[in-house]
N, C-alpha and C positions, 0 to 999 in steps of 0.2 A: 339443600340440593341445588337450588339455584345457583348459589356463590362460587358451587361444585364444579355446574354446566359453566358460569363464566370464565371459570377458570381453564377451564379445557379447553373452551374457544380461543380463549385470549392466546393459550400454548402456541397449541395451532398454527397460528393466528401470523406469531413473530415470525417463521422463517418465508412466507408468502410478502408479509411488508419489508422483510430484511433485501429482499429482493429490488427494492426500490431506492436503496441506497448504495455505493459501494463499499467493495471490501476495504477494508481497514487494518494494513502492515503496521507493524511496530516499528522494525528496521524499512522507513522509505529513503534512506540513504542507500541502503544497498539495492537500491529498487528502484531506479534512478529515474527513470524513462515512465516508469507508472505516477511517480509523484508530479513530474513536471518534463514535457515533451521540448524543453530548451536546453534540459541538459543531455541530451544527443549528442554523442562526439566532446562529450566534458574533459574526457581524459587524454586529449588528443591523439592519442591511437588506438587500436580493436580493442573493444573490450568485448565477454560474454558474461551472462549471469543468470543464476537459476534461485528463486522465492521460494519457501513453502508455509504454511501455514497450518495448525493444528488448532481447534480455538472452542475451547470447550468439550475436553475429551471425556471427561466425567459423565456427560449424558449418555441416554441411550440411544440418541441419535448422533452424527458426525455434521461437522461443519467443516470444508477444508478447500483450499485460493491455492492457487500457484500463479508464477508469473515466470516465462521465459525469454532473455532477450538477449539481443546482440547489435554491438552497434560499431562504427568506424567513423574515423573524424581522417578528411581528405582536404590536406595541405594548401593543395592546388588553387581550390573556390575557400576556402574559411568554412566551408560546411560539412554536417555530419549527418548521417545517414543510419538508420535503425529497421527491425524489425522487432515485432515484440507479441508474444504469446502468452495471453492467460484466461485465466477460470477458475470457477468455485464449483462446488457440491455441496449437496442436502441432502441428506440421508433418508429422512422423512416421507420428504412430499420426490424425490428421486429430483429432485431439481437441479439446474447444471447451467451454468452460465459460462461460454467460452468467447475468447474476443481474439483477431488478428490484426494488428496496425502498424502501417511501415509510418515511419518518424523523419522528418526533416528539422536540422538548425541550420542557422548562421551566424556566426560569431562575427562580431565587430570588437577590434582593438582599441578602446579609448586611450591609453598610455601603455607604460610600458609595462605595467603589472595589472592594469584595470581592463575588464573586460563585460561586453554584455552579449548574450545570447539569446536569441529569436528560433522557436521551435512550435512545430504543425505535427499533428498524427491524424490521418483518416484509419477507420477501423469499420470491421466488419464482423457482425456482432450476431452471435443463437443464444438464443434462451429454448430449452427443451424442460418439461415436466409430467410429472406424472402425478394427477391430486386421486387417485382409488382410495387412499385410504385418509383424506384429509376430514375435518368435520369442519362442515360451514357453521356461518349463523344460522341460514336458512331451515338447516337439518336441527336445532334446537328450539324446545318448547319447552318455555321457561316455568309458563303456567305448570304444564303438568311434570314437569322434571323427568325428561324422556329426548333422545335423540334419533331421529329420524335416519337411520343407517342405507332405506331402500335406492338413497342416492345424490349427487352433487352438484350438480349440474353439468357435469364435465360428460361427453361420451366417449365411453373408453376409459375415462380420466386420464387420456395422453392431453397434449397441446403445445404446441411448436410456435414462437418465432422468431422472424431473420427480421435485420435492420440494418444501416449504417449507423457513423458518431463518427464526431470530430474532436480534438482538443490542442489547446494552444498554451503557450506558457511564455514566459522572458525571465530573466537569470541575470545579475548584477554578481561578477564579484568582481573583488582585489588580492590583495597579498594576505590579507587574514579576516576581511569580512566579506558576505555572502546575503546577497536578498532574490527570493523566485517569488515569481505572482504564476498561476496558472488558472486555468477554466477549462472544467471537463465539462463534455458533452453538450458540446453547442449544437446540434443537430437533437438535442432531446430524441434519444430514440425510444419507439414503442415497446412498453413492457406488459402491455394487456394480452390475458391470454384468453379472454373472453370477448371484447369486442374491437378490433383492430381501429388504432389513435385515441381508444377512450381512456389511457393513461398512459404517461411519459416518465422517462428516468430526468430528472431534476436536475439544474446544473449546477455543476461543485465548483464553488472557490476556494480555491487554497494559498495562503500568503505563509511563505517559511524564509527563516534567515537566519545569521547567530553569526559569533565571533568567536577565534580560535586566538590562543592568548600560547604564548610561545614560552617551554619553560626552559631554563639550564641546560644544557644536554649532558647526556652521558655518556657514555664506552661500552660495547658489548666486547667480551676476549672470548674471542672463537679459539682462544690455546694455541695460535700463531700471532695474530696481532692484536691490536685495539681497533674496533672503528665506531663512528659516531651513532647515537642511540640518540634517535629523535623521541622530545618527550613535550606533548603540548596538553592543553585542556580547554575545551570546547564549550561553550553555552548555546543553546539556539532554543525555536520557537516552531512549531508548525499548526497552525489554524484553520482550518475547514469547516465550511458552512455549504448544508445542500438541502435545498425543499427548509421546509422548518428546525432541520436540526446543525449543529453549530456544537463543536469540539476546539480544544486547545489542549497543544502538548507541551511540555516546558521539560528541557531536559541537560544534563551535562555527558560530555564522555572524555574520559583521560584517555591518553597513546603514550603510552611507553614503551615504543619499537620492542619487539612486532606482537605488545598488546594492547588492544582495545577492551576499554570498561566503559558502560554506560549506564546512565539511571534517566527515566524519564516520567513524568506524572501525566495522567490523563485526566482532566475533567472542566467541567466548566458549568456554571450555573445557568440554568434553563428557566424558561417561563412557563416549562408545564413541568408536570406531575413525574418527575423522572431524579433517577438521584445525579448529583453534581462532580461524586468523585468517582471516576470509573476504574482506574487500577494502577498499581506503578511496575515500571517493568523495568528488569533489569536485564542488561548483554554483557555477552565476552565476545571479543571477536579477537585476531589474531592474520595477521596482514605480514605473507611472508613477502624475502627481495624476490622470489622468484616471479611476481605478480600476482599470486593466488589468496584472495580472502576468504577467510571461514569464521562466519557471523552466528551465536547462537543468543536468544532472549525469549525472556518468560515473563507474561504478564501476569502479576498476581492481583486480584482485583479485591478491591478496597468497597465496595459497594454493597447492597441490600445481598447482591449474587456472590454469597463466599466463595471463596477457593475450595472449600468442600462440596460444594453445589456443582459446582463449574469443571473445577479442575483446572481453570488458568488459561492459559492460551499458550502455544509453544512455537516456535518460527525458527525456520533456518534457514540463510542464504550464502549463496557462494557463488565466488565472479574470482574469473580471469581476468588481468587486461596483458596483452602481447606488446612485451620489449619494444622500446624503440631503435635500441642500438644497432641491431641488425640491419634495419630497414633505414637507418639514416635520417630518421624524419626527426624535425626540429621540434622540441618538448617542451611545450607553452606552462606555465605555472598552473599547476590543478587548481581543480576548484576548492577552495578552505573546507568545506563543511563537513560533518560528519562521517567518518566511515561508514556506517552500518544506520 
């Protein structure tokens, strides 16, 4: 009965700690401005994009992120300009985490193919929950194998709060390699819903980069002419570390206009008590001329948590970016990395 109650607790337990970490995209290439606030204005003209997340639908509870943004890179200053909308849900405990932040970069031109970009986002940040139906530690007695149901310490079991955060990033590329450093949440903001500054959201580093290796090209026949079918393959890296925990992603993606294949690994070995290899996930995504990307990946996890357990994780994104041709603006070499 004991092992029974820890178990229950520990259940519990994860979606209130998970709260203390951020959410975790599969595709942060299509998420551009959530991974690193330097790439703001990357594409050099409008771009828009919409995230979503599904991640562990197999439960009886939901876990689910979105992230919405839009951004524009202005000629004029070398600088690019964003807003950007997101949040999660927790089915459980009604939990809900939503965030607003307008993004600033500025691109500096080292040569003629090399570039580095400097990017800021302030944001403004609610956490909302509902713990009624949560079971604390408190409410277990381990002695007598019985839970304490009369109450949680929560009144109402509502609790609310508002905070700011800031986050900063820099971005190196060239013609086929690509390095970002970023730091979320330098303002640590408050995520206590019990005693206001008596606990803080942790801050993230994250170092990503990788090389795109250019192959053959080919021909697509639209049944009038031939035209050239770009066809590359990609390796990169993306690494986060925030509070005590620390992930690495390793991953490839081929393009062979207008598809996208990727494969990526999650895991990394830890000095506590936690398994090392988290899941491999595979995408298709598919990048038409009209400027519309349609990104889909499925995490299948490799760990203690099967894919029978879990049910995997599912994500889709999708981004516009608007033509330059019309508007006349002069089209800097994108940034090499990943589609999706």
């Amino acid at each position: 009965m004991r092992s029974f109650l820890l178990g229950i607790f520990s259940l519990f337990l994860i979606p209130i700690l998970g709260w203390g970490q951020d959410v975790q995209y599969s595709q942060y290439y299509a998420n551009p401005i959530y991974l690193n606030p330097a790439m703001v204005g990357s594409t050099s003209m409008s771009r828009v994009g919409f995230n979503f997340r599904n991640q562990w639908p197999a439960l009886d509870q939901t876990f689910l992120a979105y992230t919405a943004y839009f951004d524009h890179y202005e000629e004029r200053y070398n600088s690019g300009f964003s807003i950007i909308f997101q949040g999660a849900n927790e089915s459980f405990t009604e939990t809900s985490w939503n965030e607003v932040g307008l993004g600033y970069s500025y691109r500096l031109q080292l040569s003629e193919d090399r570039f580095i970009q400097a990017g800021i986002q302030g944001s403004f940040i609610t956490r909302d929950a509902y713990f009624g139906r949560v079971i604390f530690g408190s409410q277990l007695d381990i002695n007598r194998g019985s839970i304490d149901l009369s109450g949680n310490g929560f009144a109402g079991g509502e609790s609310q709060v508002r905070d700011v955060d800031a986050h900063a990033g820099l971005v190196y590329y060239g013609k086929r390699a690509w390095f970002g450093a970023s730091l979320g949440h330098l303002l640590s903001p408050d995520i206590s819903y019990l005693v206001e500054g008596t606990s803080r959201l942790p801050q993230k580093i994250s170092l990503h980069g990788g090389y795109r290796f250019s192959l053959d090209p080919g021909f697509i026949n639209d049944y009038f002419n031939n035209t050239d079918q770009e066809r590359s393959f990609s390796v990169g890296f993306n690494y986060k570390q925030q509070g005590q925990f620390s992930q690495l992603d390793l991953g490839t993606e081929f393009f062979f206009d207008p598809l996208a294949l990727g494969l990526w690994y999650r895991g990394l070995p830890t000095k506590y008590d936690l398994p090392n290899h988290e899941s491999l996930v595979a995408m298709l995504g598919v990048s038409l001329d009209s400027g519309l990307d349609v990104g889909y990946s499925f995490d299948f996890p490799i760990s203690a948590y099967s894919l029978g357990r879990s049910g995997g994780s599912h994500e889709l994104s999708v981004r516009y970016v608007f033509s330059s041709q019309s508007s006349g603006k002069k089209r800097y070499q994108p940034l090499p990395s990943f589609r999706y």
